[in-house]
ZAMI-271606 format. One record per residue (C-alpha): y, x, z; residue in three letters; residue number from 1. Coordinates in pm, whole numbers, m for minus. Example, Ala and Ser with C-alpha at 12.3 -4.5 7.8 and 13.67 -1.06 7.14 Angstrom:
BEGIN
<torke north="m450" east="1230" up="780" residuo="ALA" num="1"/>
<torke north="m106" east="1367" up="714" residuo="SER" num="2"/>
END
This chain:
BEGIN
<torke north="7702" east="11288" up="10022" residuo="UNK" num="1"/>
<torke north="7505" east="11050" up="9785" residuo="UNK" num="2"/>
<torke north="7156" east="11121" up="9729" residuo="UNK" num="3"/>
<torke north="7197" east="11082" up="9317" residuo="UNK" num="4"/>
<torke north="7306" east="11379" up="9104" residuo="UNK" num="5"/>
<torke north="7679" east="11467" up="9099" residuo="UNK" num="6"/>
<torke north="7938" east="11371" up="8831" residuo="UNK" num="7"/>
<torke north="8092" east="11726" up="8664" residuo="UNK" num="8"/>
<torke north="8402" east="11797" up="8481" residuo="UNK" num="9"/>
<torke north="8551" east="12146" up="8365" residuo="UNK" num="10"/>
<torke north="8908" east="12116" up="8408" residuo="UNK" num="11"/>
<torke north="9156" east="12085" up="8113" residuo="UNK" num="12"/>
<torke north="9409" east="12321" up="8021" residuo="UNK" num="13"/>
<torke north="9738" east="12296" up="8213" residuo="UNK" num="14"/>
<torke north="9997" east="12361" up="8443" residuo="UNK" num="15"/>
<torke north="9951" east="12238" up="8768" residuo="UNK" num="16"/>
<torke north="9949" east="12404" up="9092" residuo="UNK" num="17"/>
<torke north="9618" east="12267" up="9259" residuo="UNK" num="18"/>
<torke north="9259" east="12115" up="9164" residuo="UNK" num="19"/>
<torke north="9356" east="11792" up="9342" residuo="UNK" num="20"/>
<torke north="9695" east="11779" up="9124" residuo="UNK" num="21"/>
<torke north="9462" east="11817" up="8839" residuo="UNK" num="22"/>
<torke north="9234" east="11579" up="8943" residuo="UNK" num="23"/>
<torke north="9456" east="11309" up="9003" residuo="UNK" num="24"/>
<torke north="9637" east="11370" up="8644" residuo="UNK" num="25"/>
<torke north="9302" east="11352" up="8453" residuo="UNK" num="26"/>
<torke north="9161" east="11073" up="8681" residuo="UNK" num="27"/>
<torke north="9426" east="10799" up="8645" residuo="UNK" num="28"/>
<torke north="9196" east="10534" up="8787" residuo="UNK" num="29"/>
<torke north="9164" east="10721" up="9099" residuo="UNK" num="30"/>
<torke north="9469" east="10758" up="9317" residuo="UNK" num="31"/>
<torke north="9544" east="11058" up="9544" residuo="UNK" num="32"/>
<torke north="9430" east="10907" up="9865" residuo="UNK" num="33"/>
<torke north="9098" east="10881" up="9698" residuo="UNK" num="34"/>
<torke north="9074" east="11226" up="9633" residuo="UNK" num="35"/>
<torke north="9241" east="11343" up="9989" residuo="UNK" num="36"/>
<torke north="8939" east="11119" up="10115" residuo="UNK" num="37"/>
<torke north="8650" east="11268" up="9888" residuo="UNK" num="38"/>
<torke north="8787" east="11602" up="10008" residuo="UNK" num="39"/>
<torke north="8749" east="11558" up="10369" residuo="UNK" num="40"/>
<torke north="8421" east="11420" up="10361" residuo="UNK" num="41"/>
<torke north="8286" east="11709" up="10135" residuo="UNK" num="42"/>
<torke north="8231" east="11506" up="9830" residuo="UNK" num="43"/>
<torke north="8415" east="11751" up="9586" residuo="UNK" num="44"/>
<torke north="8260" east="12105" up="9525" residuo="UNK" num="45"/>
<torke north="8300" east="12369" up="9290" residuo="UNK" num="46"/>
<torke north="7981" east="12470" up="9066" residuo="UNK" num="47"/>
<torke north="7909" east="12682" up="9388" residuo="UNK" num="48"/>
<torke north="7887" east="12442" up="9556" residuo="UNK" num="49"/>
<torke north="8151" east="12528" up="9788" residuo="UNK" num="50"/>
<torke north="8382" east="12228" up="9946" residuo="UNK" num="51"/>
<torke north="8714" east="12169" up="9697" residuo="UNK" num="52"/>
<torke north="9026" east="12130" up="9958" residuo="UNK" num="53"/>
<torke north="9390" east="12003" up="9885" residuo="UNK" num="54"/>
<torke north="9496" east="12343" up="9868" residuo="UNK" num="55"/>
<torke north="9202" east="12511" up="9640" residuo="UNK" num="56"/>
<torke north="9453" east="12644" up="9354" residuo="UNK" num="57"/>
<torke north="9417" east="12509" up="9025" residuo="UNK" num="58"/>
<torke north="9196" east="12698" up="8751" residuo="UNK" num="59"/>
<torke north="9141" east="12578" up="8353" residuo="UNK" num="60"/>
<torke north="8802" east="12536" up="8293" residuo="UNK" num="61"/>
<torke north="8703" east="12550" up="8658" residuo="UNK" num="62"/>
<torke north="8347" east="12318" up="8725" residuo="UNK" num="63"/>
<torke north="8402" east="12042" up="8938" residuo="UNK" num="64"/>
<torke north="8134" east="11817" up="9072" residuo="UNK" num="65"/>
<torke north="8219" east="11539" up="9223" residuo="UNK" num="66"/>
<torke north="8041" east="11197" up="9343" residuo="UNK" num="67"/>
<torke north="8124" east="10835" up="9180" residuo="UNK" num="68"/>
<torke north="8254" east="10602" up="9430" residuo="UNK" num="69"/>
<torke north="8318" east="10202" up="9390" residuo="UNK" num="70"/>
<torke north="8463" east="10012" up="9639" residuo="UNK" num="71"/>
<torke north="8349" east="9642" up="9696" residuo="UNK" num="72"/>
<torke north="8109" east="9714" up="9424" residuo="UNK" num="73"/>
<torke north="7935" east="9418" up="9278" residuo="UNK" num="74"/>
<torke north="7531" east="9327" up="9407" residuo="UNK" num="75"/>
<torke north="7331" east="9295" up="9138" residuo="UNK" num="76"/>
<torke north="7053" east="9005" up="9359" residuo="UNK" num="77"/>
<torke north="6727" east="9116" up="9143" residuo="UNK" num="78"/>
<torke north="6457" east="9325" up="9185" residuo="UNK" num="79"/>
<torke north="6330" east="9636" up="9026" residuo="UNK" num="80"/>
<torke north="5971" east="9728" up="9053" residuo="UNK" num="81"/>
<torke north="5786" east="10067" up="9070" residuo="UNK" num="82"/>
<torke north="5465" east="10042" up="8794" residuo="UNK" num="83"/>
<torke north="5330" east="10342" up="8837" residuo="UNK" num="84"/>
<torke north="5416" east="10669" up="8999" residuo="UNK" num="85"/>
<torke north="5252" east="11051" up="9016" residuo="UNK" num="86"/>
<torke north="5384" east="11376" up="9041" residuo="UNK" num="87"/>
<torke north="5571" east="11435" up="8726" residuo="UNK" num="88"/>
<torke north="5649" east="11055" up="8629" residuo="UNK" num="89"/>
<torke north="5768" east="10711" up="8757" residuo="UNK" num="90"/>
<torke north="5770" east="10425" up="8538" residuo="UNK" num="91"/>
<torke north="6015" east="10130" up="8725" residuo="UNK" num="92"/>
<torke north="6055" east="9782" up="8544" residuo="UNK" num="93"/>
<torke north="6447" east="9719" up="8569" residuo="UNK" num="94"/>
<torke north="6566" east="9389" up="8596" residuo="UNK" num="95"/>
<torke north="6827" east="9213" up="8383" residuo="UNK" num="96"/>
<torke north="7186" east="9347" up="8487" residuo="UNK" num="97"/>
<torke north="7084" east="9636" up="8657" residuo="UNK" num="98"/>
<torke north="7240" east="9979" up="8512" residuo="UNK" num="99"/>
<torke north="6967" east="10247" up="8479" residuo="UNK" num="100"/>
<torke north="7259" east="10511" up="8610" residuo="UNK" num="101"/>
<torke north="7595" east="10495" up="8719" residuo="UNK" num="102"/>
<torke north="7878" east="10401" up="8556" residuo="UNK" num="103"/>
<torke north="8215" east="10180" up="8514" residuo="UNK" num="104"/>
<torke north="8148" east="9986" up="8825" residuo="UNK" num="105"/>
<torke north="7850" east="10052" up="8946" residuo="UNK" num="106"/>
<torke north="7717" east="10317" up="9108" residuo="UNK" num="107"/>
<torke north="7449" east="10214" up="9443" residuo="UNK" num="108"/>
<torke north="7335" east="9920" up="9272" residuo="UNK" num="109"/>
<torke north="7183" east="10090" up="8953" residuo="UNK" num="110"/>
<torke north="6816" east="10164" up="8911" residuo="UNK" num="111"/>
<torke north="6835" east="10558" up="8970" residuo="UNK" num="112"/>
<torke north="7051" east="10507" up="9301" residuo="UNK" num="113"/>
<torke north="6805" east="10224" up="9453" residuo="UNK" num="114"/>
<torke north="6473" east="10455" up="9295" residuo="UNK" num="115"/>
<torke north="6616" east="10801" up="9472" residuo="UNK" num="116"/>
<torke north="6686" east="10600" up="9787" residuo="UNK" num="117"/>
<torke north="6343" east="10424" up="9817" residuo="UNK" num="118"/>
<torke north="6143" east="10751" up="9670" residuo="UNK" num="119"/>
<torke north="6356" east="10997" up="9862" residuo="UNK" num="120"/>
<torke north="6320" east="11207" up="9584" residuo="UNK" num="121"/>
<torke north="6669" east="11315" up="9459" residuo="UNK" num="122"/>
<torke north="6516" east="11495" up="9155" residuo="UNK" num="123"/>
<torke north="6477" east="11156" up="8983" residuo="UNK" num="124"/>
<torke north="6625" east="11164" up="8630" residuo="UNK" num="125"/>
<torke north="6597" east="10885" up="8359" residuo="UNK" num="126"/>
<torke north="6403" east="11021" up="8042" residuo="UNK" num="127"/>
<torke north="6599" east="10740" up="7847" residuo="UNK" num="128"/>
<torke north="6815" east="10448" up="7865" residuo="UNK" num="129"/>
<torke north="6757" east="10108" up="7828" residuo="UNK" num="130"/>
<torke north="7102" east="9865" up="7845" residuo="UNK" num="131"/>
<torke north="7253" east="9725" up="8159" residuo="UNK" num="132"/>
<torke north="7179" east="9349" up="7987" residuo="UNK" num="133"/>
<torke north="6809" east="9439" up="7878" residuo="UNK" num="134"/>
<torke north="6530" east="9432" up="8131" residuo="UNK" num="135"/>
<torke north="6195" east="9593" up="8109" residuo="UNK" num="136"/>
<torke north="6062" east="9999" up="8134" residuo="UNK" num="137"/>
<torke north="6267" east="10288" up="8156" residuo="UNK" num="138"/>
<torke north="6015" east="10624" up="8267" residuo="UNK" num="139"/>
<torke north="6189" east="10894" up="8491" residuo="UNK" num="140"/>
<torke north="6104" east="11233" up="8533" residuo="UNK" num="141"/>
<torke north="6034" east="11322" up="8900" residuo="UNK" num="142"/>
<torke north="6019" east="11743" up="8890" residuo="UNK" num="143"/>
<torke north="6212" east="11941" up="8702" residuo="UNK" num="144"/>
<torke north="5945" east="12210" up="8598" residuo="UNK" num="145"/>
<torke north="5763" east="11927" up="8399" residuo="UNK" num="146"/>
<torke north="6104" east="11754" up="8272" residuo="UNK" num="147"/>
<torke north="6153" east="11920" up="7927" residuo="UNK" num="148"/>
<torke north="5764" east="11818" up="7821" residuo="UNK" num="149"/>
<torke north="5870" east="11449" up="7879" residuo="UNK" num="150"/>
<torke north="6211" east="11448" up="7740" residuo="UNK" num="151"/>
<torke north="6068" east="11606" up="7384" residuo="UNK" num="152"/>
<torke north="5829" east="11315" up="7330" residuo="UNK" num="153"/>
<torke north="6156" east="11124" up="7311" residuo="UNK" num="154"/>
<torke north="6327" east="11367" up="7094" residuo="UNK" num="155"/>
<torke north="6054" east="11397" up="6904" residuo="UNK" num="156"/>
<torke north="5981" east="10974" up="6861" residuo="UNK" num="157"/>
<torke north="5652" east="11042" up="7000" residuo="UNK" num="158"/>
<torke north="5671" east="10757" up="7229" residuo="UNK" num="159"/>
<torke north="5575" east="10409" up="7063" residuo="UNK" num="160"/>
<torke north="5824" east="10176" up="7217" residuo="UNK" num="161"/>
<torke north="5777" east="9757" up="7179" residuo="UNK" num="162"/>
<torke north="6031" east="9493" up="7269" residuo="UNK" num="163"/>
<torke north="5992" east="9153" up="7293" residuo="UNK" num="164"/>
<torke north="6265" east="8908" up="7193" residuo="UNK" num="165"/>
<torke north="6401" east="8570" up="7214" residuo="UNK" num="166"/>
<torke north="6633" east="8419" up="6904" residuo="UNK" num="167"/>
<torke north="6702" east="8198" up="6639" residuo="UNK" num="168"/>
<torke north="6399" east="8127" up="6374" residuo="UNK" num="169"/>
<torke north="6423" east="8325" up="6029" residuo="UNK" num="170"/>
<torke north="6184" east="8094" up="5813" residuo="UNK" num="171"/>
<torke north="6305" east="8273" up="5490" residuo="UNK" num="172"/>
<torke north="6202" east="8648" up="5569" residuo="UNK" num="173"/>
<torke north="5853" east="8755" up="5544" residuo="UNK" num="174"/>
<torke north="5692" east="8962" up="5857" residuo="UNK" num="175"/>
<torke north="5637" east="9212" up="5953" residuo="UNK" num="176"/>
<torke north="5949" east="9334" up="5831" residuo="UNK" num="177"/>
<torke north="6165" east="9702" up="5889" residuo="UNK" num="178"/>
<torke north="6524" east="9717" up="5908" residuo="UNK" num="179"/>
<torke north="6644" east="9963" up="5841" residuo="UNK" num="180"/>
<torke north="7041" east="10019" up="5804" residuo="UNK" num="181"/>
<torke north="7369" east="10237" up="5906" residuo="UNK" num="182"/>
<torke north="7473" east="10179" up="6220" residuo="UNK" num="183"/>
<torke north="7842" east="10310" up="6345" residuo="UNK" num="184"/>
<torke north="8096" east="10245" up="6671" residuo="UNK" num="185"/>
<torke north="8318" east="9918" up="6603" residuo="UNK" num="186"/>
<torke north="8565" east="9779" up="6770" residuo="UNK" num="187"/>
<torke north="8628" east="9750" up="7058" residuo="UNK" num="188"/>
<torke north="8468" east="10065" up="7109" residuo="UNK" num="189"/>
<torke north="8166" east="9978" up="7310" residuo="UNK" num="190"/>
<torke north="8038" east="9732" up="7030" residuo="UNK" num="191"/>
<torke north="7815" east="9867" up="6730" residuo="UNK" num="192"/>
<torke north="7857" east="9729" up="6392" residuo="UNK" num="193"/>
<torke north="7648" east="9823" up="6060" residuo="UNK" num="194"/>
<torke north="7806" east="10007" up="5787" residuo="UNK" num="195"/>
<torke north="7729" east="10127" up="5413" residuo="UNK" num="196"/>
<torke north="7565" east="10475" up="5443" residuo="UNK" num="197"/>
<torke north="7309" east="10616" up="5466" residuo="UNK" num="198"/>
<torke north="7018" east="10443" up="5711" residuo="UNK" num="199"/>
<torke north="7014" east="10601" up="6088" residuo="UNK" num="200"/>
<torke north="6821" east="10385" up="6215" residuo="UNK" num="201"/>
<torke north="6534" east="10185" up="6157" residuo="UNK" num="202"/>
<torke north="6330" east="9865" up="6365" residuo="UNK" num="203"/>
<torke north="5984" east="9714" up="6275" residuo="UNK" num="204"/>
<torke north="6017" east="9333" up="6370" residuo="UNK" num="205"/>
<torke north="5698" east="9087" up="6345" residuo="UNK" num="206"/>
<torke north="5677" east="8747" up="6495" residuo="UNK" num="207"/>
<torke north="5477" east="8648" up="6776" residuo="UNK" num="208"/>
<torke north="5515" east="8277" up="6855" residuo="UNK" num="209"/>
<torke north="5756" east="8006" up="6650" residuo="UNK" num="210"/>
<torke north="5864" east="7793" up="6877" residuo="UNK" num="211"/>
<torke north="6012" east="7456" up="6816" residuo="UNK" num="212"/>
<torke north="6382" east="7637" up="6929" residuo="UNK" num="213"/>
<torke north="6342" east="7980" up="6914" residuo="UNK" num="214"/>
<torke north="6138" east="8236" up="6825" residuo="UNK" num="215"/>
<torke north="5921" east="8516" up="6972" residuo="UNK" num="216"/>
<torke north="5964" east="8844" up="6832" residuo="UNK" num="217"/>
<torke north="5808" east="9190" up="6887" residuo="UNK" num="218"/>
<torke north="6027" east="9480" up="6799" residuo="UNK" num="219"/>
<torke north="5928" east="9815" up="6736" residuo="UNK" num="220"/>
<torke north="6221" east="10055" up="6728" residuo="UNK" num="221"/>
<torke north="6146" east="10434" up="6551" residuo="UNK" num="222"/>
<torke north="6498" east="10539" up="6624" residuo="UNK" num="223"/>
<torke north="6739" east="10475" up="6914" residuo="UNK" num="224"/>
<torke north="7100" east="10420" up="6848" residuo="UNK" num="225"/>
<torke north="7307" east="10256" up="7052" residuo="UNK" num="226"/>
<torke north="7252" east="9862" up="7062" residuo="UNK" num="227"/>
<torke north="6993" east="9907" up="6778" residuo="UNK" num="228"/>
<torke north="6808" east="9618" up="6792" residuo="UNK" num="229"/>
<torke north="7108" east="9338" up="6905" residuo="UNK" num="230"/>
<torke north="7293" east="9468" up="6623" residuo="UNK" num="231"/>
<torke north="7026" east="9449" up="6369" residuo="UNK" num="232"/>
<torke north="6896" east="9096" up="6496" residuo="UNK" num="233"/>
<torke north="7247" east="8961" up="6449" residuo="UNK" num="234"/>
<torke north="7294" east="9108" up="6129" residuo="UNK" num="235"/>
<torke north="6968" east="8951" up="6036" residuo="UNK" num="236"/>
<torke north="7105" east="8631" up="6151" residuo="UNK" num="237"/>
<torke north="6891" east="8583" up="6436" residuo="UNK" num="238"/>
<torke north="7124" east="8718" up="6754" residuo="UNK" num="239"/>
<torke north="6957" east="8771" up="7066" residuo="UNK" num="240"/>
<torke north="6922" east="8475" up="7285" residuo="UNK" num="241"/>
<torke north="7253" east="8507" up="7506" residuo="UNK" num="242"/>
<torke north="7380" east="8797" up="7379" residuo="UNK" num="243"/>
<torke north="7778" east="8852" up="7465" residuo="UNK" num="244"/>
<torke north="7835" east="9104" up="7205" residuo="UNK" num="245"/>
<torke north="7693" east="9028" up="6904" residuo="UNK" num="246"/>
<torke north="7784" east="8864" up="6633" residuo="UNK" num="247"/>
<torke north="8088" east="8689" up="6827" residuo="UNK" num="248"/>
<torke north="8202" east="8890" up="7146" residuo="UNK" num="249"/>
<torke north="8261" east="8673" up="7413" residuo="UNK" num="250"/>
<torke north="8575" east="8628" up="7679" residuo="UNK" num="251"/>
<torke north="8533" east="8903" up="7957" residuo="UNK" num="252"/>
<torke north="8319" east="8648" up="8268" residuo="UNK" num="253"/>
<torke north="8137" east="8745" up="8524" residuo="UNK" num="254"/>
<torke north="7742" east="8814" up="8416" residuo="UNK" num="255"/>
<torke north="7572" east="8477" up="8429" residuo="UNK" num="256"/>
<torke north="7299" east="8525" up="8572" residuo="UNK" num="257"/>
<torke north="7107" east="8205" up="8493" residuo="UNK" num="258"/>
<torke north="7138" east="8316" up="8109" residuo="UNK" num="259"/>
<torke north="7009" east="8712" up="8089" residuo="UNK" num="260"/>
<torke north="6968" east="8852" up="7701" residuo="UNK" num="261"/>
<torke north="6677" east="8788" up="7652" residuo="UNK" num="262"/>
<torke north="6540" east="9119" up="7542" residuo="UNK" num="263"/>
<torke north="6222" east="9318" up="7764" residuo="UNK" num="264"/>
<torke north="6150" east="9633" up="7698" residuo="UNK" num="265"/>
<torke north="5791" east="9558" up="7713" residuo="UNK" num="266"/>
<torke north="5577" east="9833" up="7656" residuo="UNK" num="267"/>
<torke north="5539" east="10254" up="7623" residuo="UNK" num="268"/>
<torke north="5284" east="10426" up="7478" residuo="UNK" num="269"/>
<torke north="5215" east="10791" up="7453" residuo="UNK" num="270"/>
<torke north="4976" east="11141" up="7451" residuo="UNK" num="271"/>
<torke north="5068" east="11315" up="7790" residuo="UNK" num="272"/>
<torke north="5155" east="11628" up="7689" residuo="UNK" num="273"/>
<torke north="5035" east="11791" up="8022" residuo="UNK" num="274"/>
<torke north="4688" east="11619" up="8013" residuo="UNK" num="275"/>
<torke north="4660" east="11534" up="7678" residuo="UNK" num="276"/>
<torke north="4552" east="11151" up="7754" residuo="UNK" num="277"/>
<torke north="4636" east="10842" up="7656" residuo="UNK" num="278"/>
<torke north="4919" east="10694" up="7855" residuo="UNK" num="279"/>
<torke north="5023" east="10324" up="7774" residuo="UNK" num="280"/>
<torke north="5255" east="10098" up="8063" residuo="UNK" num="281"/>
<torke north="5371" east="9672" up="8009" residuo="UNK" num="282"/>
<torke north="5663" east="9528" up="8196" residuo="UNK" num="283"/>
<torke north="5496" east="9266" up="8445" residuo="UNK" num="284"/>
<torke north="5831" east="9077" up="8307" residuo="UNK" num="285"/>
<torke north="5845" east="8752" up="8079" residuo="UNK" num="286"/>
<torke north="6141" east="8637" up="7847" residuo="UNK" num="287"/>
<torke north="6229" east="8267" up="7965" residuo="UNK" num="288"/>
<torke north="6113" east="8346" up="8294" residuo="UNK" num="289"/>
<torke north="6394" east="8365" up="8639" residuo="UNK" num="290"/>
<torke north="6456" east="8704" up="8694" residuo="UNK" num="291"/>
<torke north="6327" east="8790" up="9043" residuo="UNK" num="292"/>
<torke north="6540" east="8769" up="9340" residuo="UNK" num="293"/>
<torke north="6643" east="9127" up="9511" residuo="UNK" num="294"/>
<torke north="6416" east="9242" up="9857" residuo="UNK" num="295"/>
<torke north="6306" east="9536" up="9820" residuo="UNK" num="296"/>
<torke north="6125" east="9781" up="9606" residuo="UNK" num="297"/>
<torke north="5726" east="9743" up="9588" residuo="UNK" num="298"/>
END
């Protein structure tokens, strides 16, 4: 079995006769050989942990976990790096087109499977997301006992997170500036879009260097909704250099990778809430820069 954390779903209400006829009704991308397969090897246990068969009989609400699998699944050719890395925390720099965790069609090359197989720690769990596109920090817990300390700084906005961006010059606003605005699902469904309503969201932007093209900008997001600061660029008229999604989403391609969004998650900074000091990590990355070819993990 995979060394990352297993998928889970509680079965729906229904009729049928067996998990796997269950399985294969609410999995429609996953045909019944698949599951046969998964089976045999011992990839599909109850929350037991015990080894689902073809035969196990089906039960609503029954907890199934179950590992992601991808076959031919794309390489992404960069490399992550490991900043820093102690008992309770790792702090990794993910490079552009790298998932933090699995999902759609990746599931070995994302940063949590390449981090649990280079660590051999298969505790690892992201303490937030950054996107697939964006490179830069993303901190992981390593224990579990320590876990909930880490995850409430985010809940909490405790941790003072700083982006770096490259787009379009805005010579009529004045910086620093703070947008602050509604933002709501659009369509298609995996695009973001802001609405009238009330503000759930809000960025600090300054400018850092106006170049002759474009410009560098720091971004300081105090909230963290989905696509936050693409959207709010865009709507600002300044989109994020080589962005796919906003304001015009492109044709479906293959990720270029010559032309990564150029947006780092550049910095974190923080009070450790088990020692009570300072904490404060940088990306080793730079927008404008090749992203670094895939060896392995320093």
């Amino acid at each position: 079995m995979p060394d990352i954390a297993a998928s889970t779903v509680h079965l729906p209400p229904g009729t049928w006769e067996s998990v796997l006829d269950c399985l294969c009704a609410h999995f429609a991308t996953v045909g019944r050989v698949q599951w046969l397969d998964r089976m045999a090897r011992g990839c599909v246990l109850d929350d037991a942990g015990q080894p689902i068969t073809p035969a196990t009989p089906y039960r609503a609400g029954l907890c199934i976990r179950y590992w992601r699998e991808v076959a031919d699944e794309e390489p992404i050719p960069f490399a992550e790096t490991i900043l820093y890395l102690d008992q309770h925390l790792l702090v990794a720099d993910k490079p552009h087109f790298l998932p933090v965790t699995p999902a759609g069609r990746f599931v070995e090359e994302t940063l949590l499977a390449r981090l649990v197989k280079c660590t051999g720690n298969a505790d690892l769990v992201p303490l937030h997301r950054i996107d697939r596109l964006t490179a830069g920090l993303v901190l992981f817990s390593t224990r579990p006992d320590s876990r909930a300390a880490y995850q409430a700084l985010f809940r909490e906005r405790a941790i003072e997170k700083r982006y770096e961006a490259l787009a379009p010059p805005l010579p009529g606003q004045a910086f620093p500036l703070v947008r602050r605005s509604c933002i709501v699902a659009g369509e298609p469904f995996f695009r973001m879009r802001e609405s009238d309503g009330p503000a759930n969201s809000e960025t600090r932007i300054e400018v850092l260097a106006r170049g002759e093209g474009d410009w560098r900008y720091a971004l300081y997001p105090h909230s963290g909704r989905k696509h936050q600061l693409r959207v709010q660029m865009a709507a600002l008229g300044a989109p994020i250099r080589h962005d796919p999604l906003y304001p015009v989403l492109r044709e479906e391609a293959p990720d270029d990778h010559a032309r990564p969004l150029q947006l780092l998650a550049q910095a974190l900074a923080f009070d450790d809430p088990l020692t009570g000091g300072q904490r404060r990590f940088e990306s080793a990355q730079a927008l404008g820069s090749p992203p670094t070819p895939h060896s392995t993990v320093s």
